[in-house]
C-alpha positions as CSV (number, residue, x, y, z in Angstrom):
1,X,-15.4,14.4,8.0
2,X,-17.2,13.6,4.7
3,X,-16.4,12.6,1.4
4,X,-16.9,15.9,-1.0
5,X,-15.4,14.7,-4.0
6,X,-14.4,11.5,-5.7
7,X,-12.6,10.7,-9.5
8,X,-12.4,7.1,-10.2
9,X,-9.3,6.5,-12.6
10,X,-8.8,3.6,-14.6
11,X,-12.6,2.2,-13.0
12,X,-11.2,1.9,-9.6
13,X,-14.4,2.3,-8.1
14,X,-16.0,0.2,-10.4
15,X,-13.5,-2.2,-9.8
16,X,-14.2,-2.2,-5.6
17,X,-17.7,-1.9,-6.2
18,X,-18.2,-5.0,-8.0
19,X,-15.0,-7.1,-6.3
20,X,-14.7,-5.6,-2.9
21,X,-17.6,-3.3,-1.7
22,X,-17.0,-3.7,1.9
23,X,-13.6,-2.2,1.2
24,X,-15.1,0.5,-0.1
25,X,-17.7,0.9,2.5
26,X,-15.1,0.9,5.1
27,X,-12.7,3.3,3.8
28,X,-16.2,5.6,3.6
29,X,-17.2,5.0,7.2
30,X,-13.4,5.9,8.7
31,X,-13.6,9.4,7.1
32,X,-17.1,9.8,8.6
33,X,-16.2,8.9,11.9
34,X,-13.4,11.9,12.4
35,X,-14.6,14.9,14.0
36,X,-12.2,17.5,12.0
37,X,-13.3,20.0,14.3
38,X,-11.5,18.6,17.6
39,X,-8.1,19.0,15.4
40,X,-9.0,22.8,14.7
41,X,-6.1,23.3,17.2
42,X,-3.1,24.4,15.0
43,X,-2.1,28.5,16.0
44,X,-0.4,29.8,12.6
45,X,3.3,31.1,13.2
46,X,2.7,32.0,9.1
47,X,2.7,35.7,8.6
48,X,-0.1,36.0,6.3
49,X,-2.2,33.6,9.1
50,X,-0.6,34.3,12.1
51,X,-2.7,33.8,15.1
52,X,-5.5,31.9,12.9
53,X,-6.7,28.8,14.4
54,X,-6.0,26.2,12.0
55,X,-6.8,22.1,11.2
56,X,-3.6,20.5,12.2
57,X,-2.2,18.2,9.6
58,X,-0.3,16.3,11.6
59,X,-3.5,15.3,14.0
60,X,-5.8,14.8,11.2
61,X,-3.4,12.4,9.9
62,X,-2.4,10.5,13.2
63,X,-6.4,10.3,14.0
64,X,-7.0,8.9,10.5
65,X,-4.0,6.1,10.4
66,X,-5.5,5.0,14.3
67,X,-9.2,4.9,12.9
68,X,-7.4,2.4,9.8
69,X,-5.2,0.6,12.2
70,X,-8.3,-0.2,14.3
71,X,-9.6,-2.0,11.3
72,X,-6.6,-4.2,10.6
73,X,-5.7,-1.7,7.9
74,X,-1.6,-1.8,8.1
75,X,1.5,-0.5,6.3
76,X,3.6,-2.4,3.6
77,X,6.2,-2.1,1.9
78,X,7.3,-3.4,-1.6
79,X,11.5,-4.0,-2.3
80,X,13.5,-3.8,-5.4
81,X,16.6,-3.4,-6.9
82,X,17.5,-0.8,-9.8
83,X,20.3,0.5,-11.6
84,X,22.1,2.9,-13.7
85,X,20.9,1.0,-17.2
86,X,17.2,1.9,-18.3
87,X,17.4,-1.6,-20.8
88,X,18.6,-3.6,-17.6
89,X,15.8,-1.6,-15.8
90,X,13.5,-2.5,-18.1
91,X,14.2,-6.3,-18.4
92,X,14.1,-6.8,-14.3
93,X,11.0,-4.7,-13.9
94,X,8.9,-7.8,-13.5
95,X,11.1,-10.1,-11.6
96,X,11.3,-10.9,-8.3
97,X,13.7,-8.9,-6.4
98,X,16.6,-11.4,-5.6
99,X,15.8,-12.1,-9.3
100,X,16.8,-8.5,-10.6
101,X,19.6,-8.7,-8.2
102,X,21.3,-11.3,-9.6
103,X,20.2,-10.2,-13.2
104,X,22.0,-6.7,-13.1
105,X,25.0,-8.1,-11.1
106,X,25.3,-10.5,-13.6
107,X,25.6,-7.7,-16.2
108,X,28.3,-6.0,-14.4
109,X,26.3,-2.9,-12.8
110,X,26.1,-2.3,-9.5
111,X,22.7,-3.3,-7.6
112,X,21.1,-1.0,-5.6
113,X,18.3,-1.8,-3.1
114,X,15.1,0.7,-2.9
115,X,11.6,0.4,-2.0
116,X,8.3,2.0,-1.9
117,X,5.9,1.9,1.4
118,X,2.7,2.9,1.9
119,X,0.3,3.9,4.4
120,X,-2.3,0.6,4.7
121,X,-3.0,-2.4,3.0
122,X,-5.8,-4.9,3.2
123,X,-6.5,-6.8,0.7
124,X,-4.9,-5.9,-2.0
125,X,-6.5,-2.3,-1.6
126,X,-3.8,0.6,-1.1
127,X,-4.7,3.3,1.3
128,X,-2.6,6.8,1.2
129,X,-3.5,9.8,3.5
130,X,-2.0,12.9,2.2
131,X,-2.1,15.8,4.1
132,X,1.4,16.5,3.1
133,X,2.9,19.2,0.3
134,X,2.0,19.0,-3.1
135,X,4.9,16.6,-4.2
136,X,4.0,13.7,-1.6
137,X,0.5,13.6,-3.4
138,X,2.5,13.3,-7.1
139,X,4.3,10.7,-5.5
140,X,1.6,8.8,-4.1
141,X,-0.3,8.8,-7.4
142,X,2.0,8.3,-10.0
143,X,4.7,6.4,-8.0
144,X,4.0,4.6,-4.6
145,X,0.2,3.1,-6.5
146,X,1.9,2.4,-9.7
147,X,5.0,0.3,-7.8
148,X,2.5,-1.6,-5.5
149,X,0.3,-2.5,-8.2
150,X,2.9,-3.1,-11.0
151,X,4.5,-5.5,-8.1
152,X,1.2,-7.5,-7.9
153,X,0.1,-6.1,-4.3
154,X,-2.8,-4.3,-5.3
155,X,-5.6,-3.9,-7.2
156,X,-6.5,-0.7,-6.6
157,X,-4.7,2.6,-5.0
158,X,-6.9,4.8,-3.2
159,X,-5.7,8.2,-2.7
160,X,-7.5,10.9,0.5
161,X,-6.7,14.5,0.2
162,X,-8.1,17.2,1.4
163,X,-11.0,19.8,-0.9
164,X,-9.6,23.2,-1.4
165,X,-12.1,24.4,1.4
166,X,-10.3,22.2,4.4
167,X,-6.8,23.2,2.5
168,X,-7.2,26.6,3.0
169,X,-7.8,26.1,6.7
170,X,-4.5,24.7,6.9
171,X,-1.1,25.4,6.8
172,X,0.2,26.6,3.4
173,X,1.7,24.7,0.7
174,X,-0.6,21.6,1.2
175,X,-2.1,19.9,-1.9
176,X,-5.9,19.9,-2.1
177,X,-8.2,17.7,-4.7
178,X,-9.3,19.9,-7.2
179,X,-5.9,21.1,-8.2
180,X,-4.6,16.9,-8.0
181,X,-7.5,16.2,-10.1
182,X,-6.9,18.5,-12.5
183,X,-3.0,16.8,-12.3
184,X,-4.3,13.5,-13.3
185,X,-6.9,14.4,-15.6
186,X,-3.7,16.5,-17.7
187,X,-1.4,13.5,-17.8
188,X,-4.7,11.4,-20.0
189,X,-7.0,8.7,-19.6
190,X,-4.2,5.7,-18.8
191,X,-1.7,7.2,-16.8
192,X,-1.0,6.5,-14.4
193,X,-1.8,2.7,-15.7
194,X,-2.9,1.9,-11.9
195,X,-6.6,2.4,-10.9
196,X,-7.1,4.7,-8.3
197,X,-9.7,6.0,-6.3
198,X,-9.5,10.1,-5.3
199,X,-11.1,11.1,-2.5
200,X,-11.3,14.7,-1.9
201,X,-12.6,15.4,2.1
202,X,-13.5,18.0,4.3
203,X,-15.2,19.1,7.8
């Protein structure tokens, strides 16, 4: 695979560059060392590809989680506890979670546990490989990142997707990068208020 495409938001790269290259250089050698062609094994049940061979998803993605688990890149997962009150919501945002717990019991609403998780973590850099439907990318970006880094976890979210070329060797209703770009670019220059790296990739 290669990189075809990159948007740094909020000077996420910049950031890694300067604080963490061999992050950076790390996360670019894993997608180099998947051979996208040996997962060209999908047969489309779809009846406007049926019979196409196809990239699978779901092997891309296991191949790419082994090839960051083999460099001590691993899950996390960041808990906390919300409510029915946007003010209480508000107030507890920054807290600890036992913390917010106790705060909205203590005002009388009920508690409720949640939590965000995300592919891999290593030092405080957030990995997320999407080759899931459009929503789990808007997710990703403007949810998962933003909770990680607003819980002091990360630093930086970086988000890999595929380019409109592999997308459309795959099943349909995956999202691709130049149509997520475009989605971030829309929503302005600060928001999300996490930086972020976008990788777009292909064969």
């Amino acid at each position: 695979m290669r990189i075809a495409a990159e948007y740094s938001h909020l000077n996420g790269k910049e950031f890694l560059l300067v604080h963490k290259p061999h992050l950076l250089q790390e996360i670019q050698a894993i997608i180099t060392t998947i051979d996208a062609d040996q997962f060209k094994t999908k047969i489309s049940k779809e009846r406007r590809m049926i019979g196409r061979e196809l990239y699978s998803p779901v092997a891309l993605n296991e191949q790419m989680r082994g090839a960051f688990r083999d460099r001590q890149w691993r899950e996390s997962r960041t808990s906390y506890w919300v409510t029915e009150d946007p003010k209480l919501i508000r107030k507890t945002l920054g807290m600890a979670p036992q913390e917010q717990r106790a705060e909205i019991e203590a005002a009388g609403y009920r508690a409720i546990m949640s939590y965000n998780q995300t592919d891999f973590v290593k030092d405080r850099v957030a990995v997320e490989v999407q080759f899931g439907k459009y929503a789990f990318i808007a997710y990703d970006l403007f949810v998962k990142h933003l909770a990680f880094y607003v819980g002091d976890i990360i630093d930086v979210g970086v988000e890999i997707i595929p380019m409109k070329a592999l997308q459309e060797q795959m099943s349909s209703g995956i999202g691709y990068y130049e149509s997520e770009l475009y989605n971030l670019l829309r929503e302005g220059r600060g928001i999300p208020g996490v930086p972020l790296i976008l990788l777009g990739i292909a064969p």
